[in-house]
Chimera marker file (.cmm) of the C-alpha trace (Angstrom):
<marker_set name="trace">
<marker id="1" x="93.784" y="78.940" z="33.764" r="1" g="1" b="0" radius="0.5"/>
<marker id="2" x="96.840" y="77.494" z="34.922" r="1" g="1" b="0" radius="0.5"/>
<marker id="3" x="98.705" y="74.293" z="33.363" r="1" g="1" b="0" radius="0.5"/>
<marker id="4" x="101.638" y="72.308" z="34.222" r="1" g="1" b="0" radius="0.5"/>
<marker id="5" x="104.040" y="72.262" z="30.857" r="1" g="1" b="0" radius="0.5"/>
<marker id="6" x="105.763" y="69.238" z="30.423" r="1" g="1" b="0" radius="0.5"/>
<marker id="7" x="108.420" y="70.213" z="27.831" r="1" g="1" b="0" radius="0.5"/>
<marker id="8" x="110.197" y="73.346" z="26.581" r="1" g="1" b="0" radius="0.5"/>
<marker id="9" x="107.596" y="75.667" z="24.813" r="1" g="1" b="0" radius="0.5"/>
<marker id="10" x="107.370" y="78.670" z="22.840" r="1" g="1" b="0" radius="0.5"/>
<marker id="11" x="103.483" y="80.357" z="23.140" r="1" g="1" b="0" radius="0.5"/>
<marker id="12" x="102.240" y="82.789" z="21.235" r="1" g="1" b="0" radius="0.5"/>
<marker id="13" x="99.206" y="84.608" z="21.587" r="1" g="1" b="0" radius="0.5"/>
<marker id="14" x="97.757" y="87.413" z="19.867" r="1" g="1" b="0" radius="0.5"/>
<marker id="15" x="95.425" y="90.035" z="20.863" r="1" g="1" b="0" radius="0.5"/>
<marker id="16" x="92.598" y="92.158" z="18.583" r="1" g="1" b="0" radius="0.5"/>
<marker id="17" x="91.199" y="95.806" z="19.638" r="1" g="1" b="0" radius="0.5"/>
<marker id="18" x="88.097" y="97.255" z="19.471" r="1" g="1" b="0" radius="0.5"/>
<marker id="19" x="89.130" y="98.305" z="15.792" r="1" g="1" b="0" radius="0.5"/>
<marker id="20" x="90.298" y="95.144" z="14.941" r="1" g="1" b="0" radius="0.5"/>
<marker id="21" x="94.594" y="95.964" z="14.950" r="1" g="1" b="0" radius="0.5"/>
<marker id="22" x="96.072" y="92.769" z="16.691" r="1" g="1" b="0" radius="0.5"/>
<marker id="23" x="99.731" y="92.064" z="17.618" r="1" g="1" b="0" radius="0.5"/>
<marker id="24" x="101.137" y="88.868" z="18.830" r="1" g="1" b="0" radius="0.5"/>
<marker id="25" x="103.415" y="88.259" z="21.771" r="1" g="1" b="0" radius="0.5"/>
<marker id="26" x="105.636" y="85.456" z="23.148" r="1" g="1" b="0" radius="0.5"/>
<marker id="27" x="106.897" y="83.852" z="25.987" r="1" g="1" b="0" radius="0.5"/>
<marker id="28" x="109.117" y="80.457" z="26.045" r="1" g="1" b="0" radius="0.5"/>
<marker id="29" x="108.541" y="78.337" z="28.709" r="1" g="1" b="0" radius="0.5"/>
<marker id="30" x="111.641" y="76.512" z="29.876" r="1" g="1" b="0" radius="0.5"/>
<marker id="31" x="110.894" y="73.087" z="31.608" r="1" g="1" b="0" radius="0.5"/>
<marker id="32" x="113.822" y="72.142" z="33.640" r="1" g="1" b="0" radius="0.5"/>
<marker id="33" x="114.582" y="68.151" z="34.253" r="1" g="1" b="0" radius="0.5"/>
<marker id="34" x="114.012" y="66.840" z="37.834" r="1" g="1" b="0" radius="0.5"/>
<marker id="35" x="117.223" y="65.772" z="39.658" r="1" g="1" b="0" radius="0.5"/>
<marker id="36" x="118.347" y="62.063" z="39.281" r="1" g="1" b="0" radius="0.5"/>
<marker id="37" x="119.076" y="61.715" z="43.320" r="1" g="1" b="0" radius="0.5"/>
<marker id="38" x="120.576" y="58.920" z="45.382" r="1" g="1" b="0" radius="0.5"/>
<marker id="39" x="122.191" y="57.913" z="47.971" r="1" g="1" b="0" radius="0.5"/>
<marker id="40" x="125.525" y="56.535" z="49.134" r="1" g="1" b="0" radius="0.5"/>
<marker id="41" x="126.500" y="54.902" z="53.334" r="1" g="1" b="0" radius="0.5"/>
<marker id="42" x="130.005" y="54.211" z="54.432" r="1" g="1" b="0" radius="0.5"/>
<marker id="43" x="127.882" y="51.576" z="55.988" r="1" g="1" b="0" radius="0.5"/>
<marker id="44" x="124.361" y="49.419" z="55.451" r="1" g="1" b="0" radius="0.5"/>
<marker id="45" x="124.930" y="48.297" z="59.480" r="1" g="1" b="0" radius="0.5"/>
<marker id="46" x="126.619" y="49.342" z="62.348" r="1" g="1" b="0" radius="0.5"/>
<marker id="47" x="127.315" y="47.823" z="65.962" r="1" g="1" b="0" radius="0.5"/>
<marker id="48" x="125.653" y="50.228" z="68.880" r="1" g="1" b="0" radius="0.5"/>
<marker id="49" x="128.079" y="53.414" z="69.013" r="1" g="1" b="0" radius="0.5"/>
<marker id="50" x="129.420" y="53.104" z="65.286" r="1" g="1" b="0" radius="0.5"/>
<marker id="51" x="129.500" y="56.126" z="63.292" r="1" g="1" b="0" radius="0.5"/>
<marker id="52" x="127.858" y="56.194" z="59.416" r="1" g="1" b="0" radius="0.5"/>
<marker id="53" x="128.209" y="59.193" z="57.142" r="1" g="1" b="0" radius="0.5"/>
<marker id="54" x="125.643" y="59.576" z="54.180" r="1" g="1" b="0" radius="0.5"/>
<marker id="55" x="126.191" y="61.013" z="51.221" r="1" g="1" b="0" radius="0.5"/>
<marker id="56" x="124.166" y="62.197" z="48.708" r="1" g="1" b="0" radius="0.5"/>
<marker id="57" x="124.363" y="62.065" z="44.829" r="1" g="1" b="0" radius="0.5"/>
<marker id="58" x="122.928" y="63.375" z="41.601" r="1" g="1" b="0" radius="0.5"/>
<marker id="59" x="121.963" y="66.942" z="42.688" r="1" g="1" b="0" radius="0.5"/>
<marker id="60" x="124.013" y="70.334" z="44.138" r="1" g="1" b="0" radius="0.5"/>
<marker id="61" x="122.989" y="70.346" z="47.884" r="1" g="1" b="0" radius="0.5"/>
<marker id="62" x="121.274" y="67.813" z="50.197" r="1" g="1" b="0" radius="0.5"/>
<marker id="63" x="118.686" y="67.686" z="53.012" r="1" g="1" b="0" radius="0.5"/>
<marker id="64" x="118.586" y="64.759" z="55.265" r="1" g="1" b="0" radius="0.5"/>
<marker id="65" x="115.772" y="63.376" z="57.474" r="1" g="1" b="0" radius="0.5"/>
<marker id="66" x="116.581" y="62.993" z="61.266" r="1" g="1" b="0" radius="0.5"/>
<marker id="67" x="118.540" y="66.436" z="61.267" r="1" g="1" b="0" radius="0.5"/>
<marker id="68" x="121.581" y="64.182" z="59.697" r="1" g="1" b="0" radius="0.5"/>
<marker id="69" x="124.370" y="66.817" z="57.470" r="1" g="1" b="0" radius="0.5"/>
<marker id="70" x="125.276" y="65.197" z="54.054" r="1" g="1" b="0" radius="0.5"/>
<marker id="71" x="128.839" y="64.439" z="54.184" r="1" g="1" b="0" radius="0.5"/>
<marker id="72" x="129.138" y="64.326" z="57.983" r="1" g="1" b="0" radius="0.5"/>
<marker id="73" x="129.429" y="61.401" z="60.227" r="1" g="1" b="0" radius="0.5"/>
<marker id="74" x="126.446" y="60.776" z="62.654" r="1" g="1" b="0" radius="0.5"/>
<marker id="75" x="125.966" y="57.950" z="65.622" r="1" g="1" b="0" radius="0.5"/>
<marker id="76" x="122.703" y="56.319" z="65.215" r="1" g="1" b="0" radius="0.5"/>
<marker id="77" x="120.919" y="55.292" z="67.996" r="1" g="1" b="0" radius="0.5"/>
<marker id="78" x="118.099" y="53.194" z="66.612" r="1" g="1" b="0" radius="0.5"/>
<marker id="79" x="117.502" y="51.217" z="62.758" r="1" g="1" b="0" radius="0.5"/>
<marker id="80" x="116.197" y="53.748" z="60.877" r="1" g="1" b="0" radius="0.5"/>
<marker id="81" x="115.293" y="55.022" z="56.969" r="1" g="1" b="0" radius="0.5"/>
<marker id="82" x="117.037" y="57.944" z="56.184" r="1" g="1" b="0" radius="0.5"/>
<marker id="83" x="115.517" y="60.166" z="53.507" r="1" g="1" b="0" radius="0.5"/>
<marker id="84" x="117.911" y="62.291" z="51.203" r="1" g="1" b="0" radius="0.5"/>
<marker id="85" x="116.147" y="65.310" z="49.111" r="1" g="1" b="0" radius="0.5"/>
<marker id="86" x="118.240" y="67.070" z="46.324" r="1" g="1" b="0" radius="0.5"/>
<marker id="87" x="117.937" y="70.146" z="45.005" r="1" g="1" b="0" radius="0.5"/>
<marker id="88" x="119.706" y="71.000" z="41.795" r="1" g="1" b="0" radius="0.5"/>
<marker id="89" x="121.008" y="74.407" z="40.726" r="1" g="1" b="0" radius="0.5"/>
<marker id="90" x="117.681" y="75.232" z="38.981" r="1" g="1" b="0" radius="0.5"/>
<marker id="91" x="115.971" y="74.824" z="41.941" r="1" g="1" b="0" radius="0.5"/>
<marker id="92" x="114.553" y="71.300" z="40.873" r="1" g="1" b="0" radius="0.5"/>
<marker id="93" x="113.920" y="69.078" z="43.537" r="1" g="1" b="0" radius="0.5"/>
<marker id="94" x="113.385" y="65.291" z="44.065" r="1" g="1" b="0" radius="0.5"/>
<marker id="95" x="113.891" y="62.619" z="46.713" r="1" g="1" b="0" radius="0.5"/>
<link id1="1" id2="2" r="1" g="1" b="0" radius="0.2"/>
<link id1="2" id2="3" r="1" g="1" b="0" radius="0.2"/>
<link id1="3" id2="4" r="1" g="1" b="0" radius="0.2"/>
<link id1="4" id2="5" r="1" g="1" b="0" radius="0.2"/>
<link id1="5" id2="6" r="1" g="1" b="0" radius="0.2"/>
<link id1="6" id2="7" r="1" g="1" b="0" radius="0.2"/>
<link id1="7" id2="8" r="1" g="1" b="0" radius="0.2"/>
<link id1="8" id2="9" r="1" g="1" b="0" radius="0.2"/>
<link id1="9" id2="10" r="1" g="1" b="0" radius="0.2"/>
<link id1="10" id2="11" r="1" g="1" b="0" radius="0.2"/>
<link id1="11" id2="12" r="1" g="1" b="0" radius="0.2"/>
<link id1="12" id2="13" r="1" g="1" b="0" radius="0.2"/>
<link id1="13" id2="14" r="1" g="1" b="0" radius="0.2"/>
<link id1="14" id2="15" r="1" g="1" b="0" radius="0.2"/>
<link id1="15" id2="16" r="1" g="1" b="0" radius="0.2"/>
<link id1="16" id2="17" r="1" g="1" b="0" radius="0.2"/>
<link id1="17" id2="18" r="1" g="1" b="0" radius="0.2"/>
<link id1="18" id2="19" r="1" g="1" b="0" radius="0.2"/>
<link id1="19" id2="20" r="1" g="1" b="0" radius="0.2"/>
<link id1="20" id2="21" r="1" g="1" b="0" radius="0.2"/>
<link id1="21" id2="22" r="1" g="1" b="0" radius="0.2"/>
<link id1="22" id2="23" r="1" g="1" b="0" radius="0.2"/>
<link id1="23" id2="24" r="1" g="1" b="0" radius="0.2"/>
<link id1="24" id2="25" r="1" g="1" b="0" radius="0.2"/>
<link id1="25" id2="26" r="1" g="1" b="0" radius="0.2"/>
<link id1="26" id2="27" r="1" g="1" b="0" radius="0.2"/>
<link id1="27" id2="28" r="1" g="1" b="0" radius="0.2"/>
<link id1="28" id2="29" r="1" g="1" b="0" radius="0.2"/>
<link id1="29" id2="30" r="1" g="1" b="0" radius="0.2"/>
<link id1="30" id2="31" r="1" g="1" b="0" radius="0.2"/>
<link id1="31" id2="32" r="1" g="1" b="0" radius="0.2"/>
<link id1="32" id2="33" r="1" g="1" b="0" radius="0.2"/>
<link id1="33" id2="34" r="1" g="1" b="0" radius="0.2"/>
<link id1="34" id2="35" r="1" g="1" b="0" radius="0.2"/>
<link id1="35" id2="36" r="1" g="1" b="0" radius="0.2"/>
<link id1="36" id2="37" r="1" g="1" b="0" radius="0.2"/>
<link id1="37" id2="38" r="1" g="1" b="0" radius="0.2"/>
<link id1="38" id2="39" r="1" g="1" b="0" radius="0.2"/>
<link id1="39" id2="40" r="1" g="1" b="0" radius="0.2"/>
<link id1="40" id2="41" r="1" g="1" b="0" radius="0.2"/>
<link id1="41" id2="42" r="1" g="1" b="0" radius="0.2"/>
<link id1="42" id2="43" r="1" g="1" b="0" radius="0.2"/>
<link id1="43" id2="44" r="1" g="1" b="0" radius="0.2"/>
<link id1="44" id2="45" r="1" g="1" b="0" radius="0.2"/>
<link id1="45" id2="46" r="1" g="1" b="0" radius="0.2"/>
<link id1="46" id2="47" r="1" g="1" b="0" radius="0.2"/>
<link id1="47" id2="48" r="1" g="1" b="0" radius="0.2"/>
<link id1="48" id2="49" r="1" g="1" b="0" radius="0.2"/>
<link id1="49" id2="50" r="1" g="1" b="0" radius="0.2"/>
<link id1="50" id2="51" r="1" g="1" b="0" radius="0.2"/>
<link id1="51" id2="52" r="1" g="1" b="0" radius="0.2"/>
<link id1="52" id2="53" r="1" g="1" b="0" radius="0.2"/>
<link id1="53" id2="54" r="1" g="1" b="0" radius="0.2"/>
<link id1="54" id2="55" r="1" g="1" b="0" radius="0.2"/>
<link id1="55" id2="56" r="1" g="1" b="0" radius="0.2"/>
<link id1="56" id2="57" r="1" g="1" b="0" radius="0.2"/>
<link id1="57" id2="58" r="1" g="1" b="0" radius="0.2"/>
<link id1="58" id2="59" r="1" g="1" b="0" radius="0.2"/>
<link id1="59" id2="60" r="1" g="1" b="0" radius="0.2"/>
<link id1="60" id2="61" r="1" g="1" b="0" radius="0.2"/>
<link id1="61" id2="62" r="1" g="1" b="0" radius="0.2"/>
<link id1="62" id2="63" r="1" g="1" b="0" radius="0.2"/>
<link id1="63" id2="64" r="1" g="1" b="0" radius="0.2"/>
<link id1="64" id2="65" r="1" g="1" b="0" radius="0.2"/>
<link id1="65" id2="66" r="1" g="1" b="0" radius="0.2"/>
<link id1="66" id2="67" r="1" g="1" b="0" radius="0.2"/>
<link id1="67" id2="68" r="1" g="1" b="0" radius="0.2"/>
<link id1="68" id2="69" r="1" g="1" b="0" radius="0.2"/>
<link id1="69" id2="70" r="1" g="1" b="0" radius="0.2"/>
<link id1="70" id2="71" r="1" g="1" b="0" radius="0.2"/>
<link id1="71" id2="72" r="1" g="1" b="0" radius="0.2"/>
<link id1="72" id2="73" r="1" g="1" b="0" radius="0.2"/>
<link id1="73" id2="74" r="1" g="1" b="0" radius="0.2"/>
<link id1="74" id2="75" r="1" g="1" b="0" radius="0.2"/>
<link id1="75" id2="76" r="1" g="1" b="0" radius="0.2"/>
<link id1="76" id2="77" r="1" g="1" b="0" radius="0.2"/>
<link id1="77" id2="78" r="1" g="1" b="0" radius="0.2"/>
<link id1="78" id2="79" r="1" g="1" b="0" radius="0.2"/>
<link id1="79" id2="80" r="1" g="1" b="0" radius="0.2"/>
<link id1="80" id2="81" r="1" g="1" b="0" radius="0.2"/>
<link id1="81" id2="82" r="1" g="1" b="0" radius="0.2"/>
<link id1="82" id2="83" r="1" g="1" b="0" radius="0.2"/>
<link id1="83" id2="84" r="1" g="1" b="0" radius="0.2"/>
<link id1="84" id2="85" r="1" g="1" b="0" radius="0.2"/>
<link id1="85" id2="86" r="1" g="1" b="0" radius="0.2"/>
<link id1="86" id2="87" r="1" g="1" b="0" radius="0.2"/>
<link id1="87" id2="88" r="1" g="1" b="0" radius="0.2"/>
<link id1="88" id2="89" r="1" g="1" b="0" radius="0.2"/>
<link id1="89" id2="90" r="1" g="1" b="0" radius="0.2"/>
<link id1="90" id2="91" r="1" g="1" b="0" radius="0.2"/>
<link id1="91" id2="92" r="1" g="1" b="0" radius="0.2"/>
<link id1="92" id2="93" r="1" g="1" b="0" radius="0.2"/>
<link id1="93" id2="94" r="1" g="1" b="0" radius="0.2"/>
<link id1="94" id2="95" r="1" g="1" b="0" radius="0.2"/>
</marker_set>
C-alpha cells in the first residue's frame, strides 16, 4: 500500500520462511524539504511599451507562466498575474 512519508525514516521489516528462519532488511527514506519560492519585478507597473524582468528566488531554476524567461526582460501587453514555479536541486518543486 502506498504512503506519503512526511519526515526522514529508517523501516525495517523482517521476513519468516516456511521453516521459520527470518532476516530483516532496511531502507531509509529521505524526505526532502519543499522549496521556499518567490518572486522579485524591476517593476509592480509599467506605462504601455515598458519592459519588466522577473526574477525568481528561493529555488535553482524557474518556470514562468505566459512563456516569460526568469531573468529576462519581457513587454507586457495586458495586466496580468505571473506565476513563478521553482524547482530545487532535489527535484522539489513549489510555486
Amino acid at each position: 500500500m502506498a504512503f506519503i512519508p512526511t519526515t526522514t525514516t529508517t523501516f525495517t521489516v523482517t521476513g519468516t520462511d516456511l521453516n521459520g528462519c527470518t532476516n530483516t532488511s532496511t531502507r531509509t527514506i529521505v524526505v526532502n524539504p519543499i522549496p521556499s519560492v518567490g518572486s522579485n519585478a524591476s517593476a509592480n507597473a509599467v506605462c504601455s511599451g515598458g519592459s519588466v524582468i522577473l526574477t525568481g528566488t528561493g529555488a535553482h531554476s524557474y518556470t514562468w507562466s505566459n512563456g516569460v524567461s526568469n531573468g529576462v526582460a519581457f513587454i507586457p501587453t495586458t495586466t496580468t498575474t505571473f506565476t513563478v514555479t521553482g524547482t530545487d536541486l532535489n527535484g522539489c518543486t513549489n510555486t
